[in-house]
C-alpha positions in Angstrom: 34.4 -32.0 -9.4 30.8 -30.8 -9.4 29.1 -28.1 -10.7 25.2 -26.9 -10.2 24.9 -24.7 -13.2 22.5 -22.2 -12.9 20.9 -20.0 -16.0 20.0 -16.9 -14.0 18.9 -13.3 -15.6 20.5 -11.7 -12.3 22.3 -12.9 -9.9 24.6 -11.4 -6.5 27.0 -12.6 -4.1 27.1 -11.0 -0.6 29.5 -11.2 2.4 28.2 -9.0 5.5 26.1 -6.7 3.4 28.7 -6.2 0.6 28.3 -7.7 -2.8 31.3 -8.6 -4.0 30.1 -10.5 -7.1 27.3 -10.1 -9.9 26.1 -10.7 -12.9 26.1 -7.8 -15.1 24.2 -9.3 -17.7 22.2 -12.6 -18.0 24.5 -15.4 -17.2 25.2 -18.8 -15.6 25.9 -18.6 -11.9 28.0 -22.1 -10.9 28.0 -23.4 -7.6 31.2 -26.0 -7.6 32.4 -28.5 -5.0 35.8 -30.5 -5.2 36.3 -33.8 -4.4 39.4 -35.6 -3.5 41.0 -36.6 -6.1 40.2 -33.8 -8.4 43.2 -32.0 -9.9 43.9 -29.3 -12.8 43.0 -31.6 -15.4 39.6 -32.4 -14.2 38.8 -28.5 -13.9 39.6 -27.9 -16.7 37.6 -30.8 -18.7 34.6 -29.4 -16.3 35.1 -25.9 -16.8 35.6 -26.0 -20.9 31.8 -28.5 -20.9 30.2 -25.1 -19.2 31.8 -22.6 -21.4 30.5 -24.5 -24.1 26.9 -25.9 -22.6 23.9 -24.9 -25.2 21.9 -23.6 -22.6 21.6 -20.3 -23.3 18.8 -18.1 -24.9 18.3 -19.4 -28.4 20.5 -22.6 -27.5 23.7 -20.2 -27.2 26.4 -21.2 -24.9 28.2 -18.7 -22.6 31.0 -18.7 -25.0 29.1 -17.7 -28.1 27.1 -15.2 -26.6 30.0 -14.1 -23.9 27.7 -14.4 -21.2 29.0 -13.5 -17.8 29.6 -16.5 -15.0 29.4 -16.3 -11.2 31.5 -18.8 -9.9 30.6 -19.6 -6.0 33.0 -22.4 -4.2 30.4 -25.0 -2.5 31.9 -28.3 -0.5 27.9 -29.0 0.3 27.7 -30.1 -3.3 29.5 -33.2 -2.1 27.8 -33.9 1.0 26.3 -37.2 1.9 23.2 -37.9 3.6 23.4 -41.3 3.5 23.6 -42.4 6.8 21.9 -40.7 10.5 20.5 -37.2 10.3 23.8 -34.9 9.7 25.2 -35.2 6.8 28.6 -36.2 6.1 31.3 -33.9 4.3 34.2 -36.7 3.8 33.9 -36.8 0.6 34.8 -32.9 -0.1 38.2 -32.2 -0.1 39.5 -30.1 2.4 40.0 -26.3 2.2 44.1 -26.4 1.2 43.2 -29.2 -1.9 40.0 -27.4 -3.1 40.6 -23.5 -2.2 44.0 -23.8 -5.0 41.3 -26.1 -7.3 38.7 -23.5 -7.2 40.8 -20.8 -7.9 42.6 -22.4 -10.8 38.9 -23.2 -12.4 38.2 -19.4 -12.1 41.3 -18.8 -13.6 41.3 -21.4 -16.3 37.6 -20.0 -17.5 38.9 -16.9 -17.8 41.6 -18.2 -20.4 39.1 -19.2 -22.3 37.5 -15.6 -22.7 34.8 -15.8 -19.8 34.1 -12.6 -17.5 34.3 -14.3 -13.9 32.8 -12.6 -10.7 33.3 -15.0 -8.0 32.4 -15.1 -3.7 34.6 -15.4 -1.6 36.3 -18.7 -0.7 35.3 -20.3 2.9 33.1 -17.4 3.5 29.8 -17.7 4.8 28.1 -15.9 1.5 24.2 -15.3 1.1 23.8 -15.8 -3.0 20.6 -14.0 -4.4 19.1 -15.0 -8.4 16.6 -15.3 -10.7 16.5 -18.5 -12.2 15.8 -18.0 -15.5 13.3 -20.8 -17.2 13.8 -22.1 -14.7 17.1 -24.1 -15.7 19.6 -25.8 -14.0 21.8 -28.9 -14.6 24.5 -30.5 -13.1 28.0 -31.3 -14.1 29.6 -34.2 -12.6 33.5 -34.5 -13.9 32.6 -38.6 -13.2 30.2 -38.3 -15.7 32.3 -36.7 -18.0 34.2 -38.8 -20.9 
């Protein structure tokens, strides 16, 4: 699983000229991508390292200042441009493996006390912030111990 974690002081979601997602508040907005052998366990391990991140205003996390997250799915993230001009998407799992993955990470942060907003799975989705600092970092659940 992958994550580009986002600091952002506002941030939207929008699917034909609705937004169906926002930050209310300053927040992380999280662009994640799931990979083939990525399970519950692994969002979960991936999912509690961003609650808890010190990346916040005064090196808070999200948790200890109950910043809101904006979770947007994003198979891209696992792209590969390794090889030829187009890039190659074989190493994100496919829409029935990651759709239930996605959705159980949304759900899992929320378990731990986080207000959510999310897009909209598969949905072409034009995403609008303002990068705070600007910071961003990634989390790779490979990278994770």
């Amino acid at each position: 699983m992958r994550a580009v974690v986002q600091v952002a002081s506002t941030a939207h979601v929008e699917i034909e000229g609705e937004i169906v997602g926002r930050l209310a508040s300053p927040g992380l907005v999280i662009l994640l991508g799931v990979t083939h052998d990525d399970d519950e366990a692994t969002a979960r391990k991936v999912a509690e390292k961003i609650w808890r991140l010190r990346i916040l205003k005064d090196e808070s996390s999200a948790e200890s200042s109950a910043a809101p997250l904006l979770v947007i799915s994003q198979f891209t993230l696992y792209g590969s441009v390794r090889k030829g001009r187009r890039p190659s998407w074989s190493n994100a799992a496919p829409g029935p493996v990651s759709e239930p993955l996605y959705e159980y990470f949304v759900s899992y942060l929320r378990e731990l006390g986080a207000h959510v907003e999310t897009g909209k799975f598969g949905a072409m989705m034009n995403v609008s912030l303002v990068n705070s600092g600007p910071f961003t970092v990634i989390v790779d659940s490979a990278d994770l111990a």
